[in-house]
Each structure stands twice: as C-alpha cells, then as structure tokens.
N, C-alpha and C positions, 0 to 999 in steps of 0.2 A: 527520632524525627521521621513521620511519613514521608516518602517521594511523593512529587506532585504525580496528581492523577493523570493518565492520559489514557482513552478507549485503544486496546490492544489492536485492533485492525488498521488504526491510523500509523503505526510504527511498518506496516508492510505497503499502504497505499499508493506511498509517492514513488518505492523501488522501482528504479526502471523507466521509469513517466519522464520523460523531456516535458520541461516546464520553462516559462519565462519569468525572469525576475524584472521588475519595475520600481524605479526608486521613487521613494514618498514626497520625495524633495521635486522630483520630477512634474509630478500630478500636481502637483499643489503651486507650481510657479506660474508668475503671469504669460510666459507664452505657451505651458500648455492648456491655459486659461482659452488665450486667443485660439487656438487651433480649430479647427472644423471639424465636427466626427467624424469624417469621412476618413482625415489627415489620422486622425487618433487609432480609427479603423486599420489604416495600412501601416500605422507605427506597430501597433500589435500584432500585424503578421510577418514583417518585418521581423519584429523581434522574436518571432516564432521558429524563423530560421536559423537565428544565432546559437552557435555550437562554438565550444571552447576550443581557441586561433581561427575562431572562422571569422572575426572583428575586421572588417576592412575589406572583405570577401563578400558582398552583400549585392546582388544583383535585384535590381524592380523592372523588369520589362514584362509589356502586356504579359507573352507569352508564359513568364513563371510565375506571376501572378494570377493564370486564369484556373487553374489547379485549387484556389480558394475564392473563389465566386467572383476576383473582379474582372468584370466584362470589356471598359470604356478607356480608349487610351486618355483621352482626355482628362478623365476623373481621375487618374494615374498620375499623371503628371501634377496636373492643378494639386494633390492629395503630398508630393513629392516637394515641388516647389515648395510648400508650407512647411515641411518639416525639416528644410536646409535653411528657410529664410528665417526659421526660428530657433536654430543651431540644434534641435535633437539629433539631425545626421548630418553629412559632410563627404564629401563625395573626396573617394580616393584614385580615379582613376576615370578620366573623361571618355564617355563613348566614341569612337569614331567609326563612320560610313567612305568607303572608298571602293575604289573599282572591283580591287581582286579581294578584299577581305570587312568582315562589321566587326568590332569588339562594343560592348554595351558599359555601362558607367556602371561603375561601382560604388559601395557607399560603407560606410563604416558607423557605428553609434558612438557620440562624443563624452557621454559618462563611463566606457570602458578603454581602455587600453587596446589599440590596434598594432598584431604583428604585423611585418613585414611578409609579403604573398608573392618572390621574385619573379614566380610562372607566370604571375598575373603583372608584372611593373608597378606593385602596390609597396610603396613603404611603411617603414613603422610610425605609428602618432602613438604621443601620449594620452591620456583623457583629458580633454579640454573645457570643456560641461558649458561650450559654446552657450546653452538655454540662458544659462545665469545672467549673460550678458544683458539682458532685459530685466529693466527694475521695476518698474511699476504696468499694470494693464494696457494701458495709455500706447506706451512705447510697442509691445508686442502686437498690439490690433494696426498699429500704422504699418509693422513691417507686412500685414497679413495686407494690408490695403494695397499699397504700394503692387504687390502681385497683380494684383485686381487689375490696377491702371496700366501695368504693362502689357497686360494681356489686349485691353480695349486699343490701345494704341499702336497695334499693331498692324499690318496688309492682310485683307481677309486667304483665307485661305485658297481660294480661286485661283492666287496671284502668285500662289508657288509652285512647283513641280513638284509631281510624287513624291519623288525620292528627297527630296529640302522638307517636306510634309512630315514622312514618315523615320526622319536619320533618328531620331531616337529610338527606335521599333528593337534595335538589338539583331542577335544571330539568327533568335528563335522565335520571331515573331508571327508564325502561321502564315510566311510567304509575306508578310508586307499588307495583309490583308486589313483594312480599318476594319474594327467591332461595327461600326454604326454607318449604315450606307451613305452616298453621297445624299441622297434625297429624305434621310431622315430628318424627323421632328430636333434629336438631341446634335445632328451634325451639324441643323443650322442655326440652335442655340447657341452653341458652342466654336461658330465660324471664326477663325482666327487664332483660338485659342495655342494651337500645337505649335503655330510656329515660332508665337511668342515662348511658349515654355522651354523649347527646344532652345534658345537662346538665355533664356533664364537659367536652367539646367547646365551651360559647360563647365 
C-alpha cells in the first residue's frame, strides 16, 4: 500500500512559521456571521498574537495595534466592542487610568483555555465558546445593533475631559495623542463615539 502523496517542500514549510489556527465552527456561526470586517480584521490580528499560555494575556490598545496598520482609536474600540458582545473574546482584566499609574484591559479568546497571569491579576478561565451562545442570525445582528444605539445615546464628546475621553488609550498610547485631529472629517463622524465604548468596554 502507497503512502499518500504529499510535495517534499511542504513537510519543511510550516517549521518554524507562527501561525494561527481558527476554528470552522467559529466562521461558520451566526455571530461570526454578524460581525463587521473590520471586527474579523482585528480578531485575526489578535489572534496573531496568541502564543502558547499567552490566552488571557491579550492587550488592544491603539498603541500595539498601530505596528499592524490600525490607525483610529475609534475603529479599535467600535471593532472590540463587537467581538466581546459577540463572545469571541472576554476581557480578563479591566483597564484602569489613575493619578500615579494606567494598566490597559486585557482580553482572553473564549474557544481556548486561559492560564492564570498573577503579574498581571489575570485568572484562570476555562473555554467557554461564549459565540455559541447566539442561535440563529437574528439574535447575533441585535447584539451588534444594540452597540450602535449605545454609542448614538451617548454626550458627544465636547462634553468630556481628555482624560474621561482618552482612559481607554492604555500605558502606551503615543502620549495620549488621538489618531484623528479635533477638526477632522472622521473625529466628527465619529463624535461621541469613545466615550460610549469606553463604558461599554469595562
């Protein structure tokens, strides 16, 4: 009996190559259905960071995000929101902004197994596969909406101080600096947006 075939260059290819694995069940459920590309965009670089015990270790602020093209705190967050309010991730550890020190949120993927990170005050989760939670398309575009309305209902952003503006921004966020000036086109699209998310996100 022959072995199956396989081209000899493919058995040395993958040596070595950090790769990401993505489960079928994932892609094919109704809330990764609902998701926005954008959201799908940051789940995959997200998952590009993920290194074995590094589950629950998982940092998204502009700043270690802009190392892979994204620019906009806003599209960060809005991209964030959607992939906690659709259980792919799950945040192990809330940001906080205070006088003398910043620590940034942490997040974990809910189809793997999260150690315990004590440096960081992150415990252990099991896998919870949170997505599944959503049965039919219906249910997963309402959770995506529902974002939407919290975002519209909120004080524009005039109405806040820098620092209540920017507390998600993390350690290393380039000084605190927004991507997109006060008087840009996408800052006054987007008016209100951060402070809702910043609430949405603890």
């Amino acid at each position: 009996m022959s072995k199956t075939w396989r081209p000899a260059a493919d058995e040395d290819s993958w040596k070595g190559v950090p790769h990401s694995r993505i489960r079928h069940d994932i892609t094919s459920s109704p809330a990764w259905k609902a998701l926005s590309y954008t959201a799908r965009g940051l789940y995959t670089d997200l998952r590009a960071r993920l290194r074995k015990g590094g589950n629950g270790n998982i940092e998204c602020t502009p700043s270690s995000m802009k190392g892979v093209g994204w620019k906009s705190k806003t599209t960060i967050y809005l991209a964030l929101a959607e992939l906690e309010a659709l259980g792919f991730i799950a945040k192990t550890r809330r940001g906080h902004k205070g006088r003398a020190d910043v620590t940034c949120s942490l997040y974990r993927f809910t189809d793997q197994p999260s150690p315990p990170h004590p440096d960081k005050g992150v415990i252990a989760f099991t896998a919870t596969m949170d997505w599944r939670g959503f049965r039919t398309d219906a249910e997963a575009e309402a959770a995506v909406s529902s974002i939407s309305e919290k975002n519209t209902s909120q004080p524009s952003q005039s109405q806040k101080t820098q620092g209540q503006i920017l507390a998600l921004s993390g350690p290393d966020s380039d000084h605190h600096t927004p991507f997109a000036g006060p008087d840009s086109d996408h800052h006054k699209k987007h008016d209100g947006q951060i402070p809702a998310l910043r609430e949405a996100l603890k």
